[in-house]
C-alpha positions in Angstrom: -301.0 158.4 12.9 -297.8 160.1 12.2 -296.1 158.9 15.3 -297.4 155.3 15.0 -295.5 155.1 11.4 -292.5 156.8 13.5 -292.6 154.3 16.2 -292.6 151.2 13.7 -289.9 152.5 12.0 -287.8 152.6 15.4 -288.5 149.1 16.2 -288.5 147.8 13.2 -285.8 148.5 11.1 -281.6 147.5 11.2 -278.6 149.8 11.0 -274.7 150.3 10.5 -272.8 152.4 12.8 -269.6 153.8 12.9 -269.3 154.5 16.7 -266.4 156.5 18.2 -268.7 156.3 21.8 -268.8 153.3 24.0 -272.3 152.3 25.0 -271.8 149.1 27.4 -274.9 148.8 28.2 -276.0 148.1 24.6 -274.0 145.8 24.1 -270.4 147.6 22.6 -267.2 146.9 22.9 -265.3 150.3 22.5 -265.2 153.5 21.2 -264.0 152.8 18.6 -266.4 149.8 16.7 -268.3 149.1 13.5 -272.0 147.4 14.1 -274.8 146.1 13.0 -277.5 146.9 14.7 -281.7 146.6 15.4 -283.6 149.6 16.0 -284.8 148.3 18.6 -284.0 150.0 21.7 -281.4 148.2 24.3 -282.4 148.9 27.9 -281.1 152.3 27.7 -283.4 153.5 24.8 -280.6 153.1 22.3 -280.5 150.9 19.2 -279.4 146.9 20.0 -275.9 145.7 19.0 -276.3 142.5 17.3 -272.7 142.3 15.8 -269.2 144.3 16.7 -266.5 144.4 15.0 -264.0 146.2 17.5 -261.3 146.7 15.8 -262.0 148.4 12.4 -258.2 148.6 11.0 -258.5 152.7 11.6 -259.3 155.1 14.5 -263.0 156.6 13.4 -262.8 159.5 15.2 -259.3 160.6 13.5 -260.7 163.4 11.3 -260.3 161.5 8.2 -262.8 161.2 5.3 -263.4 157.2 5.1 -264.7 155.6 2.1 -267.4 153.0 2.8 -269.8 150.2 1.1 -273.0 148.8 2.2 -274.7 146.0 0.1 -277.7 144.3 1.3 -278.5 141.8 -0.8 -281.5 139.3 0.7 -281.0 140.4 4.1 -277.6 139.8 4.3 -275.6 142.8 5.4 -271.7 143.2 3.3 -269.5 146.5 4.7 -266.4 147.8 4.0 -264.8 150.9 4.9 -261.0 151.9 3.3 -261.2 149.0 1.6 -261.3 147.0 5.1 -263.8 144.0 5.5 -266.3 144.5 8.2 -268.9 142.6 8.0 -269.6 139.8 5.0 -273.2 138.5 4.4 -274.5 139.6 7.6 -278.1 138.2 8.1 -279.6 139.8 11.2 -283.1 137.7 12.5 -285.8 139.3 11.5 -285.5 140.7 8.6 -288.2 140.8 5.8 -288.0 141.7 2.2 -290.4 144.7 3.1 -290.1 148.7 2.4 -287.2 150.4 3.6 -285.4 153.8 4.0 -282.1 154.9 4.0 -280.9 157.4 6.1 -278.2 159.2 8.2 -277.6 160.1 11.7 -274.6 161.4 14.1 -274.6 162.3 17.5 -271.6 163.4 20.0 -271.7 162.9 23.6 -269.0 165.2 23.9 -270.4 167.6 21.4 -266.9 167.8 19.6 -267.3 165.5 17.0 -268.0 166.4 13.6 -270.3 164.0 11.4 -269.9 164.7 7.3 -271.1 162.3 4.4 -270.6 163.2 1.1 -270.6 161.1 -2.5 -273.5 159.1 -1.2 -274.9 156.5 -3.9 -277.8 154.5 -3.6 -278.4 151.7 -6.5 -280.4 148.7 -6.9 -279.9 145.3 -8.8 -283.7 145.4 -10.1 -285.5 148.7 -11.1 -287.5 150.7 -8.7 -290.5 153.2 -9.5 -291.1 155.8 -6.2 
C-alpha cells in the first residue's frame, strides 16, 4: 500500500525547481532556469516542465545563498527569488484544492553541487489542524 501512496504522489503533484542542469529532453531550456513543473515523469523518468523561465536575473549555481517566495493561492503559482519576478499567478492544468506536501530535493549530475535551504516558513491564510 505504501508504494501505491508513493506512486500517486509522483504523478500527481506540481513543483518549483531551481535547476543549474539542462534536461532537453524534458522540456528545459538551460542550465540555468527556474520552472514549474508536474510530477509527472517526461519520457526520461523525470518531472514535466510546464513553464521556464530561462533567464532568472542570477546564475543559480554561483554559490550564493538566494532568498526565495512561493505563494500558491487557488492553484495559482507566484515566485520570486532576490526579489526577481519569476513566475506571477501561475495556474498549472490540473490542479485540485486537495491534500498536499511540501518538500525539498537536490540532485547533482556532476556530484559537485551543493544544495542548502535554511529559514524555511510555511504559513497559511486560513488555519490548519494536522
Amino acid at each position: 500500500a505504501d508504494n501505491k501512496y508513493q506512486e500517486y504522489l509522483y504523478f500527481h503533484g506540481f513543483g518549483v525547481e531551481f535547476d543549474s542542469f539542462d534536461d532537453v529532453e524534458c522540456g528545459e531550456p538551460n542550465a540555468n532556469h527556474v520552472g514549474i513543473d508536474s510530477l509527472a515523469p517526461c519520457g526520461a523518468g523525470k518531472p514535466t516542465s510546464l513553464v521556464v523561465n530561462d533567464a532568472p536575473g542570477f546564475t543559480l549555481a554561483d554559490g550564493a545563498w538566494h532568498t526565495v517566495t512561493v505563494h500558491v493561492t487557488g492553484g495559482a503559482f507566484t515566485v520570486t527569488a532576490d526579489a526577481i519576478a519569476q513566475f506571477s499567478a501561475y495556474a498549472p492544468a490540473g490542479w485540485s484544492n486537495a491534500k498536499y506536501f511540501v518538500g525539498f530535493g537536490g540532485a547533482t549530475g556532476g556530484q559537485t553541487n551543493v544544495h542548502e535551504i535554511r529559514n524555511v516558513s510555511v504559513s497559511f491564510t486560513t488555519p490548519h489542524c494536522y
